[in-house]
Residue frames as qw, qx, qy, qz and C-alpha x, y, z in Angstrom:
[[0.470, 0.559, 0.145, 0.667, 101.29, 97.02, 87.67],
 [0.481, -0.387, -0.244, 0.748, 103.02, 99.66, 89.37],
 [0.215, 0.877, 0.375, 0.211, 101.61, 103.15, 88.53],
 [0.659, -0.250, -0.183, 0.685, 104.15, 105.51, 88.71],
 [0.175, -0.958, -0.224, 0.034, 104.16, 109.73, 88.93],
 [0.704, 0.340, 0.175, 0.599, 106.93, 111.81, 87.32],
 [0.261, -0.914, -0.304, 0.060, 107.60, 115.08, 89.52],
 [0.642, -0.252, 0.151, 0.708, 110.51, 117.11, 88.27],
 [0.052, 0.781, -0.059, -0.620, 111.28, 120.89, 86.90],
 [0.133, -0.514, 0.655, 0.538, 113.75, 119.58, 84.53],
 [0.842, 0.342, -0.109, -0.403, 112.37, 117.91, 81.46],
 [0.509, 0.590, -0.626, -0.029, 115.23, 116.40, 80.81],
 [0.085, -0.323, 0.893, -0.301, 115.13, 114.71, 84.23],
 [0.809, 0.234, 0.314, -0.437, 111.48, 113.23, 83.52],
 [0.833, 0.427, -0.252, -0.244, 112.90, 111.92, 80.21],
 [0.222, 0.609, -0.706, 0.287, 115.86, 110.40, 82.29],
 [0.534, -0.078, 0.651, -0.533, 113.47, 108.83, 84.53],
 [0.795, 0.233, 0.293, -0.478, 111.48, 107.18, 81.90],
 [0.629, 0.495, -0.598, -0.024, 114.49, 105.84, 80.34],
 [0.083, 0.236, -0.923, 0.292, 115.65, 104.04, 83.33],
 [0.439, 0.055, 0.798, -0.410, 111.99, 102.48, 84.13],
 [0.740, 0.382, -0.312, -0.457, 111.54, 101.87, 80.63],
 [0.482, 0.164, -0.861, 0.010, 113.24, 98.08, 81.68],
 [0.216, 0.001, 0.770, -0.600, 110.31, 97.51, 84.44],
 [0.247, -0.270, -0.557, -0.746, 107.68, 95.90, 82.92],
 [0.273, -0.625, -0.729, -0.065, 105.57, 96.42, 85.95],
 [0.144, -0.559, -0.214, 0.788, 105.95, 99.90, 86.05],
 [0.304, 0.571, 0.589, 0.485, 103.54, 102.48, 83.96],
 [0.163, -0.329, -0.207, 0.907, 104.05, 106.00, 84.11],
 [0.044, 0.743, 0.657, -0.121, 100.45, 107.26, 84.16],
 [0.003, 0.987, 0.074, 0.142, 101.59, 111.39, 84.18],
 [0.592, 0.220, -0.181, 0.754, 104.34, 114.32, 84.72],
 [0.219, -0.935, -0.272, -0.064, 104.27, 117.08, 86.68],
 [0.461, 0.533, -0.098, 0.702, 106.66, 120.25, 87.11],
 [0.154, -0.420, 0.485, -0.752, 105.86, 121.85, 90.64],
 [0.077, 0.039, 0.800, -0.594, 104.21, 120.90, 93.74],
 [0.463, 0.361, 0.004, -0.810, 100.73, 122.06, 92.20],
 [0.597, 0.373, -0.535, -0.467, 101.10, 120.33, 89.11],
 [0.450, 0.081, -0.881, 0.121, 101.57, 116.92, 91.41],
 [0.267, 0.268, 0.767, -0.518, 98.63, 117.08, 93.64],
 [0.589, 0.389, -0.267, -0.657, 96.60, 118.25, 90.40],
 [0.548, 0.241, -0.687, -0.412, 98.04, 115.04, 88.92],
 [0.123, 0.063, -0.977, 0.166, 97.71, 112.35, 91.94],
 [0.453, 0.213, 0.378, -0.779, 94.30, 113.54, 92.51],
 [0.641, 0.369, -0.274, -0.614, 93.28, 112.92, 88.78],
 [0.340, 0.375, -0.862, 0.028, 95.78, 109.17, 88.41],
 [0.817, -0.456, 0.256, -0.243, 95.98, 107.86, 91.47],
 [0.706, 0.411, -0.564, 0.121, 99.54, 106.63, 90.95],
 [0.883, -0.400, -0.203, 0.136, 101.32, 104.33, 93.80],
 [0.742, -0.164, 0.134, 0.636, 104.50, 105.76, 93.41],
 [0.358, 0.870, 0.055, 0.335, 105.56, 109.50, 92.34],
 [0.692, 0.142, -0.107, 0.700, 109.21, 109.66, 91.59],
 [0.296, -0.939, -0.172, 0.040, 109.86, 113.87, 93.48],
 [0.599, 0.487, -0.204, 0.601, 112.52, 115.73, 92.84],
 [0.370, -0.383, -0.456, 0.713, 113.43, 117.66, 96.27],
 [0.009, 0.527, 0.207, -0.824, 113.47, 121.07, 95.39],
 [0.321, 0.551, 0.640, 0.428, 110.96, 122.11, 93.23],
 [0.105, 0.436, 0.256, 0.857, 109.70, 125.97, 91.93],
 [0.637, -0.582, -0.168, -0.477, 106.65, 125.92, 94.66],
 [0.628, -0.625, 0.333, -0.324, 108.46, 124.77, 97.33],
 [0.019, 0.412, -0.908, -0.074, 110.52, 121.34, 98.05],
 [0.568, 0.008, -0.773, -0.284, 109.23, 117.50, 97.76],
 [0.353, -0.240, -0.880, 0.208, 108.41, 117.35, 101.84],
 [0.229, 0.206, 0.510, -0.803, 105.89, 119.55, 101.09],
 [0.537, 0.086, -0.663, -0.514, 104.16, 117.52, 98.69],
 [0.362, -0.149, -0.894, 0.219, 104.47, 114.81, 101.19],
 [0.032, 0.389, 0.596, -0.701, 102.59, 116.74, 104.01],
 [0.395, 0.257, 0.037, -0.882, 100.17, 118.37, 101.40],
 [0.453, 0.021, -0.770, -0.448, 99.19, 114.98, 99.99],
 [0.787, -0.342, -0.080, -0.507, 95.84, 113.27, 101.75],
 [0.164, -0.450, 0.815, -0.327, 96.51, 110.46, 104.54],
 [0.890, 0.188, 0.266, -0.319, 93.81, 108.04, 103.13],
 [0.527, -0.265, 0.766, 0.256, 95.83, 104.84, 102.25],
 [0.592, 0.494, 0.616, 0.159, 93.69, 103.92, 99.27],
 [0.045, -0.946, -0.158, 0.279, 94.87, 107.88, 98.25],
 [0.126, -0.939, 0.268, 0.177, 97.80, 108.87, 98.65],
 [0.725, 0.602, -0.320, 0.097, 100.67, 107.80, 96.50],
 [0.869, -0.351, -0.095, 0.334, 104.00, 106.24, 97.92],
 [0.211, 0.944, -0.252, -0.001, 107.06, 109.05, 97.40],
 [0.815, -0.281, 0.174, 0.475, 110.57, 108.43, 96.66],
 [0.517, -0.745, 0.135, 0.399, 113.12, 111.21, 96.46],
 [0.811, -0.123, 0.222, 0.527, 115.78, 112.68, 93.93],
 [0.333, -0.907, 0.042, 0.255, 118.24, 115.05, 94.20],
 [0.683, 0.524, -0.187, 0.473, 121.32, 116.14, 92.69],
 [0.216, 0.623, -0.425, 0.620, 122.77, 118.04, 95.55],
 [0.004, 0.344, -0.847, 0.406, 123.70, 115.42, 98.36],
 [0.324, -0.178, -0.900, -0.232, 122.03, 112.79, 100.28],
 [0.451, -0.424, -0.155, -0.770, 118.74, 113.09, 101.43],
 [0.743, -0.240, 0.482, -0.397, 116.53, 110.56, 103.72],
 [0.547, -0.346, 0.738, 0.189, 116.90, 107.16, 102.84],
 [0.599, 0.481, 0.562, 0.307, 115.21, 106.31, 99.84],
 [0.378, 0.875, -0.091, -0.289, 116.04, 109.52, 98.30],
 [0.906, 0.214, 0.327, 0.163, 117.96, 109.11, 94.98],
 [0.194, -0.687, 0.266, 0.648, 121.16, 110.91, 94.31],
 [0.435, 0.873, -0.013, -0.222, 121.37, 112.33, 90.84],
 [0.527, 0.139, -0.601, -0.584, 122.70, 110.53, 87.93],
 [0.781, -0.307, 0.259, -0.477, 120.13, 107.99, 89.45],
 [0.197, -0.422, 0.877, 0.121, 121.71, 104.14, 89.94],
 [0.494, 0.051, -0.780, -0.380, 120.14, 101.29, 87.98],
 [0.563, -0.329, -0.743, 0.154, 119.97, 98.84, 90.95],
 [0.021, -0.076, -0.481, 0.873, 119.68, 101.66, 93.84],
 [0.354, 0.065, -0.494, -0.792, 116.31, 102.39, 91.40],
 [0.716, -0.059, -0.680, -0.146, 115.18, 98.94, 91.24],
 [0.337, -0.211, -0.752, 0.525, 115.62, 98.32, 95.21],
 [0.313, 0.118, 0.175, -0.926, 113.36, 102.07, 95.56],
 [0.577, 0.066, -0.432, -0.690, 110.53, 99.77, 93.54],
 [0.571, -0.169, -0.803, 0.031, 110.72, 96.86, 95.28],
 [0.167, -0.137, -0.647, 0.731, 110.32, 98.62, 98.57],
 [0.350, 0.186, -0.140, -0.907, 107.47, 100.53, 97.47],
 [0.627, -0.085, -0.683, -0.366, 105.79, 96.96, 96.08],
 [0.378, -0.153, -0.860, 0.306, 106.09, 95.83, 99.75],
 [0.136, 0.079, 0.384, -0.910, 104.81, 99.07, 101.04],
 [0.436, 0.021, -0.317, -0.842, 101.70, 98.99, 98.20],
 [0.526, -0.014, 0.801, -0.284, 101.05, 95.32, 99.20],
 [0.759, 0.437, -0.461, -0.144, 101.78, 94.10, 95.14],
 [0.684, 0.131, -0.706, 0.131, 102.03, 90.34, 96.69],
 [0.560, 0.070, -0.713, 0.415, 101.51, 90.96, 99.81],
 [0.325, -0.615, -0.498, 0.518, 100.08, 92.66, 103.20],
 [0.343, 0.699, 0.126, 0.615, 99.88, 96.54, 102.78],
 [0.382, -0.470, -0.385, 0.696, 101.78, 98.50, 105.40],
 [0.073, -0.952, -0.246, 0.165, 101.01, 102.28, 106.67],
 [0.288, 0.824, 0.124, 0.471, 102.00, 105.04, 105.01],
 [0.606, -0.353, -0.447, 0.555, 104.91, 106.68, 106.70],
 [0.264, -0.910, -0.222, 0.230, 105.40, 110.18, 108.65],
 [0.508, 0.338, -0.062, 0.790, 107.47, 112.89, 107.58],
 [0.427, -0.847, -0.280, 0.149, 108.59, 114.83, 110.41],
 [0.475, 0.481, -0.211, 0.706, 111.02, 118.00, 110.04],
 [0.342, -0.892, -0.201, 0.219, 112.46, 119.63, 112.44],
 [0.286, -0.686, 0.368, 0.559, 114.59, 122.74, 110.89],
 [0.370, 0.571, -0.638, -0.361, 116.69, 121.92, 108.11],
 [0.105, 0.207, -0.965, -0.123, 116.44, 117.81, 109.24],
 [0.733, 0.018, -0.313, -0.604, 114.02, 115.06, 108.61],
 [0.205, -0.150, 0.938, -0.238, 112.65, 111.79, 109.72],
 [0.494, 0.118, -0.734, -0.451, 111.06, 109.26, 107.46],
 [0.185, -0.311, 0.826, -0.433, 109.51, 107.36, 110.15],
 [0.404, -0.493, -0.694, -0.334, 107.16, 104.36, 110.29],
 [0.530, -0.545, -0.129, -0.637, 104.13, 105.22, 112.97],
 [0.874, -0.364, -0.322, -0.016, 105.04, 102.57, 115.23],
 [0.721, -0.238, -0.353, 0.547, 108.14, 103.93, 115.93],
 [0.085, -0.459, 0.147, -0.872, 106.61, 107.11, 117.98],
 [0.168, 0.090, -0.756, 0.626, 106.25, 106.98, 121.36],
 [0.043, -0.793, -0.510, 0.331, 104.40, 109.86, 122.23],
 [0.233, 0.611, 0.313, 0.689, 103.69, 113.18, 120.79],
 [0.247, -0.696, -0.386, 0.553, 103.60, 116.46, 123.32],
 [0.089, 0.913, 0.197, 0.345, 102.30, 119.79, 122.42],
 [0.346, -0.441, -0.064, 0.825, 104.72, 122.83, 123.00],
 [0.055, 0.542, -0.050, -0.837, 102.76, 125.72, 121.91],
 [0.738, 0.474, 0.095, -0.470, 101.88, 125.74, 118.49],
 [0.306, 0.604, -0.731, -0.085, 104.44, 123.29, 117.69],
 [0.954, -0.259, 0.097, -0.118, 104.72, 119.22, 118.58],
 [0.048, -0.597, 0.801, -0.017, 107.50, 117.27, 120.01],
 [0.926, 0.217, -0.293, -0.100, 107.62, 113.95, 118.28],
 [0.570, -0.566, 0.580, -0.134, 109.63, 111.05, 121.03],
 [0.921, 0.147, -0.331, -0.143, 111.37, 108.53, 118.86],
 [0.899, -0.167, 0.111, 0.388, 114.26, 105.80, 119.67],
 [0.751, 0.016, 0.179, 0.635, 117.24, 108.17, 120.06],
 [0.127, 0.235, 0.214, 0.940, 115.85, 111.65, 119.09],
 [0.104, -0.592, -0.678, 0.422, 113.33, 114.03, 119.97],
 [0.202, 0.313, 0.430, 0.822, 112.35, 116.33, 117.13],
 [0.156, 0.572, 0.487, -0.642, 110.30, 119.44, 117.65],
 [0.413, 0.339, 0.745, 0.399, 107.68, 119.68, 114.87],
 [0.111, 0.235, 0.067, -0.963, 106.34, 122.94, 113.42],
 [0.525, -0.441, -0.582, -0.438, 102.65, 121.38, 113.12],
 [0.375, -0.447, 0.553, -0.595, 100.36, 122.03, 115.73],
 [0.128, -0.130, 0.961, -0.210, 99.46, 118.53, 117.54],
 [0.656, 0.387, 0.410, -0.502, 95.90, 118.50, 116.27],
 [0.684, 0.555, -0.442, -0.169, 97.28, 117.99, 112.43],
 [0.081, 0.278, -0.957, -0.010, 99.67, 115.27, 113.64],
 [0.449, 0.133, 0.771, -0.431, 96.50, 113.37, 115.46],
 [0.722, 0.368, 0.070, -0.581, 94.65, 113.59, 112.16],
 [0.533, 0.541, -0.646, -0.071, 97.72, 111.32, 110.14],
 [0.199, -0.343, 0.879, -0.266, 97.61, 108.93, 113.23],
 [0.467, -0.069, -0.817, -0.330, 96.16, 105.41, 112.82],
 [0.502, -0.517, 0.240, -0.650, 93.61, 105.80, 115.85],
 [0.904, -0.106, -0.408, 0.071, 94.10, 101.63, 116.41],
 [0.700, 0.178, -0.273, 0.635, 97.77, 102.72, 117.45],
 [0.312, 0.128, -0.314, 0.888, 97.31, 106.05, 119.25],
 [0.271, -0.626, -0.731, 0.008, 95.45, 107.74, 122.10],
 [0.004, -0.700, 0.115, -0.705, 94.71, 111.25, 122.89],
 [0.516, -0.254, -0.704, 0.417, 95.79, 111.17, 126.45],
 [0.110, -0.651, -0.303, 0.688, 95.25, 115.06, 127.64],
 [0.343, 0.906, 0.143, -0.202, 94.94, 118.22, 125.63],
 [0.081, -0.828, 0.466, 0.301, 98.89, 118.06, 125.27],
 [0.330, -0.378, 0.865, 0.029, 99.43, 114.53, 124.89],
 [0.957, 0.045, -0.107, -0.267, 98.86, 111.68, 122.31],
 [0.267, -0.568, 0.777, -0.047, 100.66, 108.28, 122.96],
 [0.721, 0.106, -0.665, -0.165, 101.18, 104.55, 121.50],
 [0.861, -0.183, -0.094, -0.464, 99.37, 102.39, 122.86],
 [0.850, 0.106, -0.376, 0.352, 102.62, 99.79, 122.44],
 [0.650, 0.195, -0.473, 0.563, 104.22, 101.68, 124.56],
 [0.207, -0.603, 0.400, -0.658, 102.90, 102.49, 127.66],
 [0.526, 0.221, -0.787, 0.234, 104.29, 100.27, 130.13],
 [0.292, -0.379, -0.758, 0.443, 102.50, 100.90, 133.48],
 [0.114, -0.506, -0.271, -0.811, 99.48, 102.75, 134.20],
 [0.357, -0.268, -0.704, 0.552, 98.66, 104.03, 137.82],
 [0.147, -0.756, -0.524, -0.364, 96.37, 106.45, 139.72],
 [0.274, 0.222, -0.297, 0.887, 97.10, 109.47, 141.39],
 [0.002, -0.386, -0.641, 0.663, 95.41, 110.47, 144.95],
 [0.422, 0.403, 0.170, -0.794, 92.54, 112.88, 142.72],
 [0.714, 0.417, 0.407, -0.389, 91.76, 110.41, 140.41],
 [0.327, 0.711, -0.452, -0.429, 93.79, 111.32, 137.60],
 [0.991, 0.083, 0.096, -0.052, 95.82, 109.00, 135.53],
 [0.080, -0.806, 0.536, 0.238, 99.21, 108.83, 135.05],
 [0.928, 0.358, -0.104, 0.003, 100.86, 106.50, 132.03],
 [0.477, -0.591, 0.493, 0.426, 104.45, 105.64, 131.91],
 [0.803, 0.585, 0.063, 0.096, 105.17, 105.49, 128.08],
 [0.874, 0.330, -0.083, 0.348, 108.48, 104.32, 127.42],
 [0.491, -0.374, -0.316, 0.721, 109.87, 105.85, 130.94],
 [0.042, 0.174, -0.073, 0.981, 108.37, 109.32, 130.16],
 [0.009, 0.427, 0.770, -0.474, 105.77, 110.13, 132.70],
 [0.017, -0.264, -0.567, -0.780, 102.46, 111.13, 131.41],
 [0.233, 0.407, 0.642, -0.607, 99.18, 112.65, 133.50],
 [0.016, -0.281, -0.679, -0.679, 96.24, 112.20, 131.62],
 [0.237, 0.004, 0.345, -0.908, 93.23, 114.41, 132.30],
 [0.803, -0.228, -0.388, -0.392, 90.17, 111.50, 133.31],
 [0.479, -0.319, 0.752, -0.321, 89.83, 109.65, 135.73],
 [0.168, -0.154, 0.969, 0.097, 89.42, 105.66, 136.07],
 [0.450, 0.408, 0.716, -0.344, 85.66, 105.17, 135.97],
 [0.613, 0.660, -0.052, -0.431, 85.38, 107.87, 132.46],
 [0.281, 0.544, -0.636, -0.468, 87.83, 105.79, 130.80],
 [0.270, 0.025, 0.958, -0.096, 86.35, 102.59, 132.01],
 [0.358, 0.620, 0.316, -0.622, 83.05, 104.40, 130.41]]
């Protein structure tokens, strides 16, 4: 059973919600909430898998819910999106919500929760500005501090985050990423050739961007 989290100003859109997932019978909506507050109040108390998020709420918008909700898997609820005023990231749901657009947000969410099946990691929301990126963890490179900001390397883009690079490192799955220097963390998948520079140092290549990490061979062999 799918627990599900109801996160919307509008009454009328909560009761609009629970009419379309009133034909899921493995979906129970557990609670409601009206701001950003009122939905960490409630996922705290629940613990629902799933809390439906209107974008803009009274306290702020829905991807800061995301970034103010805990990063313990066994925690933190899955989010999915909807909006009435244009499209969003991908799973967000455009306003009057589709039937089957609905139904495909739930099934993706069962694969995510591992109902039937493996459970995958919880993904990153990463703004830069006015745009976003939904991303899974695996596909970041490398992370580099600029100031009190982080630049997040994916396939195709290069977003500059307004978190400082210590809060990204806490949301990272330490299996998957390594603090290379004071500036630098990097995946592990992707560094591709690792050499030594005349004082010891290291130097990674991760996914052709050259990295000097500050150790030498013997402390990391340590």
């Amino acid at each position: 059973m799918m627990r599900v989290l109801l996160v919307d100003d509008e009454r009328l859109a909560r009761q609009e919600l629970r009419r379309l997932l009133a034909v899921h019978p493995d979906v129970e909506i557990v609670g409601e909430a009206d701001s950003i507050a009122g939905a960490l109040s409630q996922a705290a108390l629940l613990t629902p898998d799933l809390a439906l998020v209107n974008v803009q709420l009274p306290d702020g918008s829905g991807y800061d819910l995301h970034e103010a909700l805990p990063d313990a898997t066994e925690d933190a609820p899955e989010l999915v999106f909807t909006t009435g005023h244009g499209p969003g990231l991908p799973d967000t749901l455009l306003k009057p919500i589709d039937t089957e657009r609905l139904a495909a947000a739930l099934q993706r969410v069962a694969v995510r929760r591992g109902m039937g099946g493996g459970r995958q990691q919880r993904k990153l929301l990463l703004r830069d500005g006015e745009r976003c990126w939904l991303v899974r963890q695996d596909d970041v490179r490398l992370f580099e501090a600029e100031g009190r900001h982080t630049r997040a390397y994916l396939p195709g883009a290069a977003p500059l985050i307004q978190r400082p690079l210590r809060e990204i490192e806490a949301r990272l799955d330490p299996l998957r990423f390594m603090r290379a220097s004071p500036r630098h963390i990097v995946n592990l998948a992707d560094v591709r050739r690792i050499s030594q520079s005349g004082d010891g140092a290291l130097q990674l290549d991760v996914a052709g961007i050259p990295v000097r990490m500050y150790a030498h061979i013997d402390q990391i062999i340590r």
